[in-house]
Every structure is written in structure tokens, then in C-alpha cells.
C-alpha positions as CSV (number, residue, x, y, z in Angstrom):
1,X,0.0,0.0,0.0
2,X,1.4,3.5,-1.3
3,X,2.1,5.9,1.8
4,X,-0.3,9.0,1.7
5,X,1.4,12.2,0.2
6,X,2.2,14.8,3.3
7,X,2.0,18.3,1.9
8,X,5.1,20.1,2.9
9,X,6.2,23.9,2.0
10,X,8.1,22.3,-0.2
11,X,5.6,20.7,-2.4
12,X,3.4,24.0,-2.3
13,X,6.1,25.9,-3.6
14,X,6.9,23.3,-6.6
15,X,3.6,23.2,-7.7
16,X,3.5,27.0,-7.6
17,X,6.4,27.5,-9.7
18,X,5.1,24.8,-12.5
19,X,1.3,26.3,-12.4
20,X,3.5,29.7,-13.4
21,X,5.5,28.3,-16.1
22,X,2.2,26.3,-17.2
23,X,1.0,30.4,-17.3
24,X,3.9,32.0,-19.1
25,X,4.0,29.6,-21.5
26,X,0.4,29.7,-23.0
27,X,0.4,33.9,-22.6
28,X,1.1,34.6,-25.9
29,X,-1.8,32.1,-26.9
30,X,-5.1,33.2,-25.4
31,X,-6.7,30.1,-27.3
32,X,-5.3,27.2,-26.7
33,X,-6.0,26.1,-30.4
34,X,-4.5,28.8,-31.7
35,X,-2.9,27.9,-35.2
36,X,0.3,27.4,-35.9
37,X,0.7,28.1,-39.8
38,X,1.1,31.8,-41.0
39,X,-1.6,31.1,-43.7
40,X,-4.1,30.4,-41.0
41,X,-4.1,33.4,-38.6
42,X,-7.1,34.9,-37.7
43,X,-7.7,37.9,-39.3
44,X,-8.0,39.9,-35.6
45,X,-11.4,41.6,-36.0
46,X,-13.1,39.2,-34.2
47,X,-11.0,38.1,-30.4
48,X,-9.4,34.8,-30.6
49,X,-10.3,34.1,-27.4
50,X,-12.2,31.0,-25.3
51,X,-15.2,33.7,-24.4
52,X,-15.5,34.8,-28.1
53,X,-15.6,31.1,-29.2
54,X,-18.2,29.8,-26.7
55,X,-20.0,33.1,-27.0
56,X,-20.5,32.5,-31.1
57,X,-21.2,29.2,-30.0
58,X,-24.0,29.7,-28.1
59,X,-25.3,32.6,-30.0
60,X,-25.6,30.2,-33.6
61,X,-27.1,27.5,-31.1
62,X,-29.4,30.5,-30.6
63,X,-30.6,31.0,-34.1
64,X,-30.8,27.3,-34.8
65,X,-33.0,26.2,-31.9
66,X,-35.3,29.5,-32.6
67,X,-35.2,28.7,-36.4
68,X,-35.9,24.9,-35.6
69,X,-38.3,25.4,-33.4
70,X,-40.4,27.7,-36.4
71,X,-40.0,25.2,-39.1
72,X,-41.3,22.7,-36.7
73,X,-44.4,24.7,-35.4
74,X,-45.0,25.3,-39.3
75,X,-44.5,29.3,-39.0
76,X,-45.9,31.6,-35.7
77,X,-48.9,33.9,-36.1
78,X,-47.3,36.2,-33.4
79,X,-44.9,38.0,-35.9
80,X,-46.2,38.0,-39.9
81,X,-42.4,37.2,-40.8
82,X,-41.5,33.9,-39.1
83,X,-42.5,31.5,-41.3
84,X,-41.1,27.9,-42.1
85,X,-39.0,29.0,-44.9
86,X,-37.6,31.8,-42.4
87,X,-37.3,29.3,-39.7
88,X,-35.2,26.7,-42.3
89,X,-33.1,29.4,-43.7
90,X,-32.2,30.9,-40.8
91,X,-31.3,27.4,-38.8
92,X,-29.3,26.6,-41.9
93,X,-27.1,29.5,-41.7
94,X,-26.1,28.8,-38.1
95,X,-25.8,25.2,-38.9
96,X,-23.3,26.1,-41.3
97,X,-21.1,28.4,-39.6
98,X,-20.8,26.0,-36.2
99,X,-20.0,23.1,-38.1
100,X,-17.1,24.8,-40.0
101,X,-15.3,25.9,-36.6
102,X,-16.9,22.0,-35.4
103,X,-15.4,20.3,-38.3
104,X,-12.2,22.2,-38.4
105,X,-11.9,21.4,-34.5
106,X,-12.5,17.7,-35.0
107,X,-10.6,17.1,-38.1
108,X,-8.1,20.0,-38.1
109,X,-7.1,21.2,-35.0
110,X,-3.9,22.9,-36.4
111,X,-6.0,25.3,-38.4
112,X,-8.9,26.3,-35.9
113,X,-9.4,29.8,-34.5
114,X,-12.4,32.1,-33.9
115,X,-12.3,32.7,-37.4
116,X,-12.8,29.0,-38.3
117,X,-16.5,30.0,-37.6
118,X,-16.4,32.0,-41.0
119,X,-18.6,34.9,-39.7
120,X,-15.6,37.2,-40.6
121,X,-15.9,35.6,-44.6
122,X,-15.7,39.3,-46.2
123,X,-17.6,42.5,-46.9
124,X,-19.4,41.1,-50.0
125,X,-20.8,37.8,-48.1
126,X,-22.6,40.0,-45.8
127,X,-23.8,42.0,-48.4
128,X,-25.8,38.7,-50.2
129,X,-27.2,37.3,-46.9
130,X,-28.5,41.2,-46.1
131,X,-29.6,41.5,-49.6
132,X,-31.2,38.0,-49.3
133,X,-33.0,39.3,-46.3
134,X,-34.4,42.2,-47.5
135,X,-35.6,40.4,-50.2
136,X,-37.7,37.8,-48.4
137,X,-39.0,40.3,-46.0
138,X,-40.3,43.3,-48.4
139,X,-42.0,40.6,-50.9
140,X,-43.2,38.8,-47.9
141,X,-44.8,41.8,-46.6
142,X,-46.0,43.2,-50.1
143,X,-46.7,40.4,-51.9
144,X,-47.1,37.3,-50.0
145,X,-48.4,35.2,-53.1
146,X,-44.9,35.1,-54.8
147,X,-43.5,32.8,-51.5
148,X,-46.0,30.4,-51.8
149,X,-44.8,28.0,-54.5
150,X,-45.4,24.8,-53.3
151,X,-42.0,23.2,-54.7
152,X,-39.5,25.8,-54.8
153,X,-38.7,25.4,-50.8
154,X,-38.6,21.8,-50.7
155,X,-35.9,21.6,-53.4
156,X,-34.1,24.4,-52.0
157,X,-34.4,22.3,-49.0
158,X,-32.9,19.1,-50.5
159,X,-30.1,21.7,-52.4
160,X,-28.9,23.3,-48.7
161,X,-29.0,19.5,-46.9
162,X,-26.9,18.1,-49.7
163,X,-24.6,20.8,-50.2
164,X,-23.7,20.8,-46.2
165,X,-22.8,17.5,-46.3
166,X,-20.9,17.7,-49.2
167,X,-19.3,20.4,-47.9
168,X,-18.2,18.9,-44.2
169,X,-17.4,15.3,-45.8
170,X,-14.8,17.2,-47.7
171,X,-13.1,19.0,-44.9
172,X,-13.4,16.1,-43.1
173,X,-11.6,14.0,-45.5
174,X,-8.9,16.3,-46.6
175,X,-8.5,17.0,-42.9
176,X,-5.0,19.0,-42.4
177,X,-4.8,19.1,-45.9
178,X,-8.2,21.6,-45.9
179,X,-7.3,25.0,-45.4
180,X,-10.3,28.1,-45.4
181,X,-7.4,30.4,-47.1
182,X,-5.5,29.7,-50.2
183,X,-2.4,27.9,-49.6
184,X,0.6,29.2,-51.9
185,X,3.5,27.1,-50.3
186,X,3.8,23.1,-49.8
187,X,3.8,22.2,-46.5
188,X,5.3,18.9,-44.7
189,X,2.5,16.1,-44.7
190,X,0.8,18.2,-47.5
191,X,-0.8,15.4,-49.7
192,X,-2.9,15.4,-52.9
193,X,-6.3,13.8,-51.5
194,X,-8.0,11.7,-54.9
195,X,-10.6,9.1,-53.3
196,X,-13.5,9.5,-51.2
197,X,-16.2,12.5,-52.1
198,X,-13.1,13.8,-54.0
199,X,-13.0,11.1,-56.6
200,X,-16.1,12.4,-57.3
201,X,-15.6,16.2,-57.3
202,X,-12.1,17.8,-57.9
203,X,-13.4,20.6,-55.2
204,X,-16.5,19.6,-52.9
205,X,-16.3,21.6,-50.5
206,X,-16.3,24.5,-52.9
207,X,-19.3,22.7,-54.7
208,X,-20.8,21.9,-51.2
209,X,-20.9,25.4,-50.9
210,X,-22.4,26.5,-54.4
211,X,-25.4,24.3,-54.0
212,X,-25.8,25.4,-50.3
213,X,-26.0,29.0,-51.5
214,X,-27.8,28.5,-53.9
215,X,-30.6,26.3,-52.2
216,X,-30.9,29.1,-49.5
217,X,-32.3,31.3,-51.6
218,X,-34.8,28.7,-53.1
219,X,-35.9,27.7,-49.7
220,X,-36.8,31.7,-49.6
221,X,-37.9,32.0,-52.9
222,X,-35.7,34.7,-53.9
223,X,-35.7,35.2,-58.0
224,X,-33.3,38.0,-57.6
225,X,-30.9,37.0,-55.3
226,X,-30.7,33.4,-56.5
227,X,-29.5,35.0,-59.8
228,X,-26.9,37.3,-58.3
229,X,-26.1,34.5,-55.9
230,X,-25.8,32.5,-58.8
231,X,-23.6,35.0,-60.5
232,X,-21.2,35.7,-58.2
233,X,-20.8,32.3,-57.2
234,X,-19.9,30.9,-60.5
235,X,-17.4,34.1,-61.0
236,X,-15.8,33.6,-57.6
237,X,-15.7,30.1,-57.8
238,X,-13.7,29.9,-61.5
239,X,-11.5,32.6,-60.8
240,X,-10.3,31.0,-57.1
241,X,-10.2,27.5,-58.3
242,X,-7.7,28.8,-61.2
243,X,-5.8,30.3,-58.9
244,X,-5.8,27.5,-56.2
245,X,-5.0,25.3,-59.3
246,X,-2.0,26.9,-60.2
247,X,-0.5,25.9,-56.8
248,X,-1.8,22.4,-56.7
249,X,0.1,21.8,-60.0
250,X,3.2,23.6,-58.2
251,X,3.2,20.8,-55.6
252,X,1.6,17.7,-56.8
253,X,2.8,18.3,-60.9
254,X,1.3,15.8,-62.9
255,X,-0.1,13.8,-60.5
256,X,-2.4,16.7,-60.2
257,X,-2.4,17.7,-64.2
258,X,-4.0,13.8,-64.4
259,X,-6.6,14.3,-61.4
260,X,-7.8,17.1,-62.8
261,X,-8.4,15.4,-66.5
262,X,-10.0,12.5,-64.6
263,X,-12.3,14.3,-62.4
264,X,-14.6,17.4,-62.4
265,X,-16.2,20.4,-60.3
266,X,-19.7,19.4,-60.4
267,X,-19.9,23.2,-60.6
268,X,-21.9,24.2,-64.1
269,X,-19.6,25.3,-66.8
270,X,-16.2,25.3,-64.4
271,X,-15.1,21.9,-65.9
């Protein structure tokens, strides 16, 4: 039988001392996730910080439990705007953003910040959800008649369920090898990932994505912003994929140059 441990000065003072170096040591890294490759800093508008990432957390639970619970009840009478399809589209778009940070944090730990949560995804992304929005609301509230097409929402609905899994089974089976931010130098472990969902699409999670987009605004029954969501996608979408492509031929060569001719998008007319 062990003796019992006698707690001495001794043994105070030691642990003291370690619980300080334990301190110093993680001070310049307020998040203990904070990631280690240059490419994958946070961009510093939003704080990297435990409270930040449990406070988004809980916020997007927020919106997807209220949007849940509307698509469930089948729309409120108390407030003329929350109807299923405002219920769906909202629960979708917390959805989203906590399972990037949740995917990333599972599958990617090297990578994940506060800005794994892609809330802080650009001026213009913003722009399209407000203009989304407004869109919904004023025809909603003017025009009623032109949200009630009986199949538009459920295939929206299909398009947004599809695309998110696309989307997270790619991240999850790139793993490190995902990255939210272009990647312009090869790092060590780097691989070119060809089987799974990506024997099947060159770039699903950017095709994950497309048809998420896109099925958002059929879920809301948005004629103008599904075509300048449809738009900009396709615009975005070619020129970054060029761009990302260049690279991947810089590291892989033609192992890549042959994935490429094997394998498609899945995005229309970006072979």
C-alpha cells in the first residue's frame, strides 16, 4: 500500500512555480487552439479568445434552436415574418457556420481559430445574406403570393442538406490538408487527397458550398438574389479555383495535371 502524500512547503512551492510556467507559457496564446501556420491566422477583427468562441457558440445554437423550433411549429402567427422557410433558412445559416469551426476542431485542429466560424468571410458575403433578407421580408410583406410556391422550398431544401454534407465530408476527408485560405507554399505532410467524395468532385467543398448557396435562396424563394447568388458564385468560384489550381500543379505536378483530367467540379460550366 502506497504511503499517503504529506503536503510540505516544499511541495506548495513546486507546484506554484510549475502552475506559473504552465502560465507563461500559453500567454502569448489566449486560445489554446491557436494555429500554428502563418496562412491560418485569424484575421483579428473578431478576439481569438475562449469567451469569443463559446459566446458564437451559443449565439448560432441561438438562431438554430429559434429557427428549428419555427420550421417545426410550421411558422408563428405572433410575428407576420416567421414563417417555415424563415425558420429553415435561418437554422441553416447557423448550422453552417458552427460546423465549419466544429469540423475544423475535429478534423483540423492545427487550423482552428475564432475565425474558423467564418462569420468574418468578407464585406461582400454579408452583403448577399443582407440582400437575401431584404428580399424575403419586403416581398413577404407586399406580396405574400410570390413565397408560396409549393415546390420551390422543398428543393431548396434538399439543395442546402446536400450541399452541407458535401461540404463537411470534404473538410473532413482532406482533414489537415483543408485550409479556409489559399495555400501558396507546400507544406510537410501536405498530400494530394484523390478518393472519397473527391473522386467524385475535384473541389467539394467549394461545390458543397455552391449548392448550399444557392438552395438558401430557393428555400426563400428569392428570384433576384438566387441569380446574383448564382452570379457571383460561379465568378468567384472559377476565378479562385484557377488560382488554387496553379498551386496544386506547383506541388503535386502531374499527378495533379491527371486528377484534374480524370475528375470534375460538379460546378456548371467550371469543368
Amino acid at each position: 500500500m502506497a504511503a499517503p502524500r504529506i503536503d510540505t512547503p516544499g511541495n506548495y512551492s513546486e507546484a506554484f512555480e510549475r502552475r506559473l510556467r504552465e502560465r507563461e507559457a500559453t500567454r502569448g496564446r489566449p486560445l489554446e487552439t491557436m494555429p500554428q501556420l502563418s496562412n491560418a491566422q485569424p484575421h483579428g477583427n473578431i478576439s481569438d479568445t475562449p469567451l469569443a468562441a463559446s459566446t458564437i457558440s451559443f449565439l448560432l445554437g441561438s438562431v438554430f434552436a429559434s429557427g428549428t423550433l419555427i420550421l417545426v411549429c410550421g411558422g408563428s402567427t405572433r410575428f407576420w415574418f416567421t414563417t417555415p422557410q424563415f425558420g429553415f433558412f435561418t437554422a441553416a445559416w447557423a448550422a453552417f457556420h458552427w460546423g465549419e469551426y466544429a469540423v475544423t476542431a475535429g478534423w483540423n485542429r492545427g487550423k482552428l481559430s475564432v475565425d474558423s466560424f467564418l462569420l468574418d468571410n468578407g464585406r461582400m458575403y454579408h452583403l448577399a445574406n443582407g440582400l437575401a433578407l431584404t428580399e424575403y421580408l419586403v416581398t413577404l410583406y407586399f406580396k405574400p403570393s410570390l413565397k408560396s410556391f409549393p415546390h420551390a422550398s422543398p428543393l431548396g431544401a434538399t439543395l442546402v442538406i446536400f450541399g452541407q454534407f458535401l461540404r463537411s465530408a470534404a473538410m473532413i476527408k482532406a482533414a489537415s490538408n483543408f485550409s479556409h485560405s489559399l495555400a501558396f507554399q507546400k507544406l510537410a505532410g501536405h498530400r494530394l487527397v484523390t478518393d472519397g467524395i473527391y473522386a467524385w468532385s475535384r473541389h467539394p467543398s467549394y461545390t458543397g458550398f455552391f449548392y448550399w448557396a444557392l438552395g438558401t435562396q430557393l428555400v426563400l424563394q428569392n428570384p433576384l438574389s438566387f441569380s446574383i447568388y448564382l452570379a457571383l458564385l460561379m465568378k468567384f468560384f472559377s476565378s479562385r479555383i484557377q488560382t488554387e489550381e496553379r498551386a496544386l500543379i506547383t506541388f503535386f505536378g502531374d499527378d495533379y495535371i491527371s486528377y484534374r483530367r480524370r475528375v470534375g467540379t460538379k460546378i456548371p460550366f467550371i469543368p
